[in-house]
C-alpha positions as CSV (number, residue, x, y, z in Angstrom):
1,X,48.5,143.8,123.7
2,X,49.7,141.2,126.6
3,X,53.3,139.9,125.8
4,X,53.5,136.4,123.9
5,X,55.0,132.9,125.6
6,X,58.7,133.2,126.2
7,X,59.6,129.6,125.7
8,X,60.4,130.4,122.0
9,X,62.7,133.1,122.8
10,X,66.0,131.1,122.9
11,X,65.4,129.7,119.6
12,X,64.8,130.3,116.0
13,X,63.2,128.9,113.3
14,X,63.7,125.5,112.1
15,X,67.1,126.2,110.0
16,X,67.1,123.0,108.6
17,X,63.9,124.2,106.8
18,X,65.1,127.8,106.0
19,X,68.1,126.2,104.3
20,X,65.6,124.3,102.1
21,X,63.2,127.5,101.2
22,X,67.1,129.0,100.5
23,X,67.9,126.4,98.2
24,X,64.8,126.7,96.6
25,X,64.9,130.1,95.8
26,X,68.0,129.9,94.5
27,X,67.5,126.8,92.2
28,X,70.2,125.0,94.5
29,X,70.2,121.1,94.7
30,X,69.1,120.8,98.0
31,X,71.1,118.7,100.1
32,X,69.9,120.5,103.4
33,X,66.9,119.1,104.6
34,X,67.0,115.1,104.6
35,X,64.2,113.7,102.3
36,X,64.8,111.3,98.7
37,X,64.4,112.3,95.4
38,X,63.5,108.5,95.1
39,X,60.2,106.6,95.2
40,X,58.5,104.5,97.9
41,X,58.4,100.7,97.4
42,X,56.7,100.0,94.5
43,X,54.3,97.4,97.0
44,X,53.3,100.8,99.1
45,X,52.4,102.7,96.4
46,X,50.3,100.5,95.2
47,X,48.5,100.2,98.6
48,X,47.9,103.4,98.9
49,X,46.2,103.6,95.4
50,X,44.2,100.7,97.1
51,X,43.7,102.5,100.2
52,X,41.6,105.6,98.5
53,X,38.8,103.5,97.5
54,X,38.1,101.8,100.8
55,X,36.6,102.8,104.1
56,X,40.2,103.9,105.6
57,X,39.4,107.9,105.9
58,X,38.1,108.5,109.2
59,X,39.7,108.4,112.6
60,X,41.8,105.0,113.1
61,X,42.5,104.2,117.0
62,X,43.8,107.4,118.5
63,X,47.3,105.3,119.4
64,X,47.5,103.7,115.9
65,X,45.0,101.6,114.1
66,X,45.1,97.7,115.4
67,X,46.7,96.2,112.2
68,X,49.4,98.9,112.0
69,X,50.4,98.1,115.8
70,X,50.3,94.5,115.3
71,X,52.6,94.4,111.9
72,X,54.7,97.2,114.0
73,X,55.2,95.0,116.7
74,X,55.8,91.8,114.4
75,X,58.9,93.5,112.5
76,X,60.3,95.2,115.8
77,X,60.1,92.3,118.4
78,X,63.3,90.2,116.8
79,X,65.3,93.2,116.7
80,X,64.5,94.7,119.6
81,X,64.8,91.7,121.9
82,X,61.7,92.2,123.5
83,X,58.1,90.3,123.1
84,X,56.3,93.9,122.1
85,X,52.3,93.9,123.1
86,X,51.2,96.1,120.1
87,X,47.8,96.6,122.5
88,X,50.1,97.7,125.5
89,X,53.6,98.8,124.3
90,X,53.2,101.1,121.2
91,X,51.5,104.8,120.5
92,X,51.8,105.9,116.8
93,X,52.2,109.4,116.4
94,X,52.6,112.0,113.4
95,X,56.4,111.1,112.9
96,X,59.2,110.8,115.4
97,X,59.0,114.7,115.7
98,X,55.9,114.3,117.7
99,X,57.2,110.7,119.0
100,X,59.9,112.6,120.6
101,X,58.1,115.8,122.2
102,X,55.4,113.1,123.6
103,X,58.0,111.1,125.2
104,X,59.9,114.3,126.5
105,X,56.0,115.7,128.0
106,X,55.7,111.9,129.5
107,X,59.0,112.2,131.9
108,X,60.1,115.2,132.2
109,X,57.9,118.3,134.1
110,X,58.6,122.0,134.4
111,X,62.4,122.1,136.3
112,X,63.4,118.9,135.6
113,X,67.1,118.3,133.7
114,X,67.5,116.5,130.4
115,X,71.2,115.5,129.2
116,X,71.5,116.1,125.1
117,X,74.7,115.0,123.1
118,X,76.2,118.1,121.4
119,X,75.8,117.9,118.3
120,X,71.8,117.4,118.2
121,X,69.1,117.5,115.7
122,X,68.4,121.0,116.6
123,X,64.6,119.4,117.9
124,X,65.8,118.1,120.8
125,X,66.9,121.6,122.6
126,X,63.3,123.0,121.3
127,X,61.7,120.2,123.1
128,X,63.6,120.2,126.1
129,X,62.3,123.8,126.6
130,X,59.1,123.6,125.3
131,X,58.6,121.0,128.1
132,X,59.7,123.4,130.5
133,X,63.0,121.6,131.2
134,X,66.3,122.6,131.1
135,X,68.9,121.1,128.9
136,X,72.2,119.7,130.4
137,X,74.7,119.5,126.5
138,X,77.1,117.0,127.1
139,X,80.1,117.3,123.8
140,X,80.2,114.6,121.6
141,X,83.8,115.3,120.0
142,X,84.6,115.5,116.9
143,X,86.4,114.3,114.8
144,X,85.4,110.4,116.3
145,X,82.2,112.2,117.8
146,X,82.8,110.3,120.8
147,X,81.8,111.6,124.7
148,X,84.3,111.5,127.7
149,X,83.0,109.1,130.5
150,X,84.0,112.0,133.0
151,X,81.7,114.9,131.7
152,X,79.1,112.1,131.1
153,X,78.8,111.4,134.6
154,X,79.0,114.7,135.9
155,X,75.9,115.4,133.6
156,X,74.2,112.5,135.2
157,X,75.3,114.1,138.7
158,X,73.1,117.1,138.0
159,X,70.2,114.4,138.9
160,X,68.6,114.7,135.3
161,X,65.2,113.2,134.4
162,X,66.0,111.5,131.2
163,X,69.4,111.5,128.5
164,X,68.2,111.8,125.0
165,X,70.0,108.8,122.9
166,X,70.0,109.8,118.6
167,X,71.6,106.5,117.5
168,X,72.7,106.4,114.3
169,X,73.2,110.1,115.3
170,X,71.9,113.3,113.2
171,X,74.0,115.2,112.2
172,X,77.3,113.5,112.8
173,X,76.7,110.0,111.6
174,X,77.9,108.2,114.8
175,X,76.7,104.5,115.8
176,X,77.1,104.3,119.3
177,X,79.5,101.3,120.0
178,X,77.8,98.3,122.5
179,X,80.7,99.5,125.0
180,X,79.3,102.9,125.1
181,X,75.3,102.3,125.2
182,X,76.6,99.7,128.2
183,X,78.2,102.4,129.9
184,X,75.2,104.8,129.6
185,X,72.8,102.2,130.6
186,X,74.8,102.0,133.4
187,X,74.8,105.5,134.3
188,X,71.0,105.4,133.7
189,X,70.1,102.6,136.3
190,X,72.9,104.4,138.7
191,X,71.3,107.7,139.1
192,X,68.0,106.7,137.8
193,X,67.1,108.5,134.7
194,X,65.0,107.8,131.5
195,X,66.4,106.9,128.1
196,X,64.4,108.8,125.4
197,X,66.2,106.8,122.3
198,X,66.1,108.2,118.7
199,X,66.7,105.6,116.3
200,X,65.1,106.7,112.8
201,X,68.1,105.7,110.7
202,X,68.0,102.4,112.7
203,X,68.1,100.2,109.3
204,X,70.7,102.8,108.0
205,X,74.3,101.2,109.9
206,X,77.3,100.9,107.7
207,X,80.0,97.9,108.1
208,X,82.0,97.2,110.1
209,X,79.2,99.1,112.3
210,X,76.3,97.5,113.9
211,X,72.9,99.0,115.7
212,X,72.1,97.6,119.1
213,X,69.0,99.3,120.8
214,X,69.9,100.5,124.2
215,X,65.9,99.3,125.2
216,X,67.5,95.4,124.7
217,X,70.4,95.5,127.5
218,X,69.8,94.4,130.8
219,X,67.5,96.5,132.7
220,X,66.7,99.1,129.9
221,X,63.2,98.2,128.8
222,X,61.5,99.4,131.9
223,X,63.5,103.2,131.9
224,X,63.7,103.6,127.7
225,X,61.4,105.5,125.1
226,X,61.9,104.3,121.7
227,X,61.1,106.7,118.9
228,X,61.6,106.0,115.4
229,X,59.6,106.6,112.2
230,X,59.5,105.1,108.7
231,X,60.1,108.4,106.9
232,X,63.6,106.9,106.0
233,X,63.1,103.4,105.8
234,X,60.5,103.7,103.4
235,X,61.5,107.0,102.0
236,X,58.2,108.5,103.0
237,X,59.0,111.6,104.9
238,X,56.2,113.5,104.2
239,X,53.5,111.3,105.1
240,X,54.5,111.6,109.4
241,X,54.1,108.2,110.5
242,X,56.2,107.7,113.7
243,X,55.6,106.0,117.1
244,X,56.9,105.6,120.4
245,X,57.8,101.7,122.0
246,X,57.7,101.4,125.8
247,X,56.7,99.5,128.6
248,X,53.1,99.8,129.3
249,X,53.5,102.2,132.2
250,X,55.2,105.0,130.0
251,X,52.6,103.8,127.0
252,X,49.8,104.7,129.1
253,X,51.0,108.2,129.7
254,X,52.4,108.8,126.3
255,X,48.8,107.9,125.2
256,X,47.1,111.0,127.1
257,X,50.2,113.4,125.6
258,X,49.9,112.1,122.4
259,X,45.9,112.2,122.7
260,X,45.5,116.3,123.2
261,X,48.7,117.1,120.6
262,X,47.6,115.4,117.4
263,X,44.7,112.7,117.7
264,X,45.6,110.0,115.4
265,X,48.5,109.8,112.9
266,X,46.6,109.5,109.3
267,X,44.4,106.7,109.1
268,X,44.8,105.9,105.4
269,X,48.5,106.1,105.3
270,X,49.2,103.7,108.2
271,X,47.0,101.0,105.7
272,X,49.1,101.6,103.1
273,X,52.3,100.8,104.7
274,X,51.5,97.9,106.1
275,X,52.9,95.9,103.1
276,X,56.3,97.5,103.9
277,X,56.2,96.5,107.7
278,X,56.1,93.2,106.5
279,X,58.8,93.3,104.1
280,X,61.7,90.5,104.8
281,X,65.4,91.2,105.5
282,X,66.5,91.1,101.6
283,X,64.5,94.9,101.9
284,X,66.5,96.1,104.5
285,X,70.0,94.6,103.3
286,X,69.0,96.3,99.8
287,X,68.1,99.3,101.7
288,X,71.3,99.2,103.7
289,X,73.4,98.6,100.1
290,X,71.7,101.7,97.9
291,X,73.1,104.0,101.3
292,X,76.4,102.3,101.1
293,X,76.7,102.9,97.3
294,X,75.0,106.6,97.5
295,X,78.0,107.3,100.8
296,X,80.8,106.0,98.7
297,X,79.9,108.1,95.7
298,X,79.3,111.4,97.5
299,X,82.5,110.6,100.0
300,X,84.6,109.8,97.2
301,X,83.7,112.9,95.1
302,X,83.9,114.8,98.7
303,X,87.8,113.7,97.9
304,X,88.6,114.3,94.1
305,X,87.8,117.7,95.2
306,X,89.8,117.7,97.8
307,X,87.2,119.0,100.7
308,X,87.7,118.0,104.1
309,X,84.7,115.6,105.7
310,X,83.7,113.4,107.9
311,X,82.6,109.7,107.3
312,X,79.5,108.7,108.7
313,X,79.5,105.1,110.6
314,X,75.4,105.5,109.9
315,X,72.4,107.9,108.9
316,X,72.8,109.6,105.8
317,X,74.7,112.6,106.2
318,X,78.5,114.1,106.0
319,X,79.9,117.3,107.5
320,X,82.4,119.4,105.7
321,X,84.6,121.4,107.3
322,X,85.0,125.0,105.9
323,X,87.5,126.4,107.9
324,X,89.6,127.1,105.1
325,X,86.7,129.9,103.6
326,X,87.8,131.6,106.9
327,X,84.0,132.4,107.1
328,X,83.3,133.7,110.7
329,X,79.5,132.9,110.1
330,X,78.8,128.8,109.0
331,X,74.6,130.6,107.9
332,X,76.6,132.9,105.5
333,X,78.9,130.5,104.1
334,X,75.6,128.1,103.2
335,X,74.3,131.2,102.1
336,X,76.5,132.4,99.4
337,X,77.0,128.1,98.7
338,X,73.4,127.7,97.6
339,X,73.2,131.1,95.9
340,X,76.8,131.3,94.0
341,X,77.6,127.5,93.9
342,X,74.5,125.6,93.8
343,X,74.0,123.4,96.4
344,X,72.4,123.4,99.7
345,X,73.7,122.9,103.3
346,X,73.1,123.1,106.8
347,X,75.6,125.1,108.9
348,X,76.4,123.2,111.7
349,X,76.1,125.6,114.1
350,X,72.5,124.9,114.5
351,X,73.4,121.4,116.0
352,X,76.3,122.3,118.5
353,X,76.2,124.0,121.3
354,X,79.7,124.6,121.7
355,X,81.1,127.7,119.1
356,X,81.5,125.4,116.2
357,X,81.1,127.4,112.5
358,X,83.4,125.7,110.6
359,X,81.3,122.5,109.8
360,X,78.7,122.2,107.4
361,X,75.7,119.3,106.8
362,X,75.0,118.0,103.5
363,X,73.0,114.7,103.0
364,X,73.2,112.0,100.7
365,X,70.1,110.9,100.3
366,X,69.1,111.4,96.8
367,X,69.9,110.1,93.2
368,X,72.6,109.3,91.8
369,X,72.5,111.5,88.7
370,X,71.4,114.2,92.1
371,X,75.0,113.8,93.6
372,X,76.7,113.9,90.5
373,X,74.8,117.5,89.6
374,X,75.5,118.7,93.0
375,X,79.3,116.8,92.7
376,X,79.7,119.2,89.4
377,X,78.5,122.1,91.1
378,X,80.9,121.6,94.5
379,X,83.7,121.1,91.9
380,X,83.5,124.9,91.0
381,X,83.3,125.8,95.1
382,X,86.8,127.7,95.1
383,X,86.1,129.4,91.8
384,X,82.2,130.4,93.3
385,X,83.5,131.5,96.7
386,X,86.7,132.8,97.4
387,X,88.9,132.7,100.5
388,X,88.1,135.5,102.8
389,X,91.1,137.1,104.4
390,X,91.9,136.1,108.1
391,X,92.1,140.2,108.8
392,X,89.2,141.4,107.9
């Protein structure tokens, strides 16, 4: 037999995933992989009971069907500070997974460079190499999570094709400031390089903390690829609705890519939540204040028992730091967590590229009585796993 494609071979499964099929075979609440334990809205629900008796299940538009890209470009226009032409300026793909490997297929070819903030949703270094381009990591560091203007540029001096923005960042929880999105869109119009911006958790920004979309500065629109979904604002991860925003010239390409990968995004479910694109603001302030309460819950029982974390500024996740365990191996140590204590986590190795195993990803969004459980079951941690010696 001939040899199989090599542009897997520098990375593994998704373990984001694995830690979820871990969790479940261990009866572990499963804080891993970031979906709700919650319902939808109520008013999208009901839809999509609606939706199963109508003539909705057949190919829509292959970029999105024309009522989804109009109420799309109705609820993103204000925010985004841009006029959005749902005819021109959107493509609706099968959740910002796909949003994000079109847009990376539309700018970059085989060679090219792409700058990535370490830490990453571990998607982005797949994608960069499933393009055929090469990665350029640039450290976000922790504890702030913040980058040093110097390597920044340096990256930029490599003459990349695009920076890949993940604001409110996965798995680290940072809102870039306005200061710092200026000084990349800076760097971006200097050496002429795309913006491919990740905003999923977009409605998910905790006070004092604000979201500004890098596409809205001055000179950004015509060089930035917005991807988001509304798997978290809706809590509907597991119905793939995503899209891309751009101008019309990186539409228009993004439109072929998309075209050959999936088709069409589901026709049914993009009627169904049409009714949440046009929800008001009180949605998104109440959405906004259930992820406030859930943080201060999990953070604050994070402290009674007395385990070291970060606090997110956005998103919904929190990394713990293990170094304590003195586990050599962050996979091991969420491992023995799920099978001896409980819960599920994702070792943070998988998003850094520098040797970082002493962090660990949990994620808050779930019930309350959820956190509690898992709260309980962290309580026993010390008991469950004890402290390896620093000599063996």
């Amino acid at each position: 037999m001939q040899k199989l494609s090599d542009r897997t071979a520098g990375f593994t499964d998704s373990v984001i995933r694995r830690m979820t099929r871990i969790s479940n075979q261990y009866g572990a609440v499963n804080l891993s992989q970031g979906f709700p334990d919650f319902d939808p809205p109520k008013e999208i629900l009901d839809r999509l009971k609606e939706v199963a008796y109508e003539d909705f299940h057949q190919y829509s538009i292959t970029w999105g069907a024309q009522n989804f890209r109009e109420a799309l470009a109705a609820k993103q226009s204000g925010p985004m500070g841009h006029d959005i032409d749902p005819n021109r300026e959107i493509v609706v793909t099968c959740g910002s997974t796909e949003a994000m490997m079109a847009a990376m297929m539309t700018v970059a070819n085989p060679g090219d460079k792409v700058i990535v903030f370490s830490p990453f949703y571990e998607n982005y270094g797949a994608d960069t190499i499933l393009s055929g381009a090469e990665p350029i990591y640039v450290p976000l560091h922790p504890p702030l999570f913040q980058f040093d203007p110097g390597e920044l540029e340096a990256a930029f001096a490599q003459n990349p094709k695009a920076l890949i923005l993940c604001n409110p960042s996965n798995p680290c929880g940072k809102v870039f400031t306005l200061e710092e999105l200026t000084f990349i869109a800076d760097l971006a119009k200097k050496y002429d390089v795309y913006v491919i911006a990740d905003e999923v958790y977009e409605h998910i920004v905790y006070a004092p903390h604000k979201h500004t979309y890098i596409s809205s500065l001055p000179g950004m629109w015509e060089r930035t690829i917005s991807c988001s979904s509304l798997s978290k604002t809706y809590s509907i991860t597991g119905w793939r609705l995503g899209y891309i925003i751009a101008s019309p010239e990186i539409v228009d390409v993004a439109r072929k890519v998309h075209d050959f990968l999936t088709v069409g995004a589901a026709a049914p479910l993009q009627e169904a939540v049409i009714p949440g694109l046009r929800f008001g603001q009180d949605y998104y302030d109440e959405l906004l204040l259930k992820y406030t309460r859930k943080r201060d819950l999990f953070l604050k029982g994070l402290d009674d028992i007395g385990l070291t974390h970060t606090v997110p500024e956005g998103a919904y996740y929190v990394m713990m730091d293990i170094k304590d365990f003195h586990y050599e191996s962050d996979l091991e140590f969420c491992e023995v967590l799920a099978k001896e204590v409980g819960v599920g986590a994702v070792p943070g190795s998988s998003f850094f590229k520098e040797p970082v195993n002493h962090l660990i990803r949990f994620h808050f969004a779930k019930k309350d009585e959820t956190l509690y459980e898992a709260l309980e079951r962290l309580s026993k941690i010390r008991e469950k796993i004890p402290v390896k010696s620093r000599f063996l």
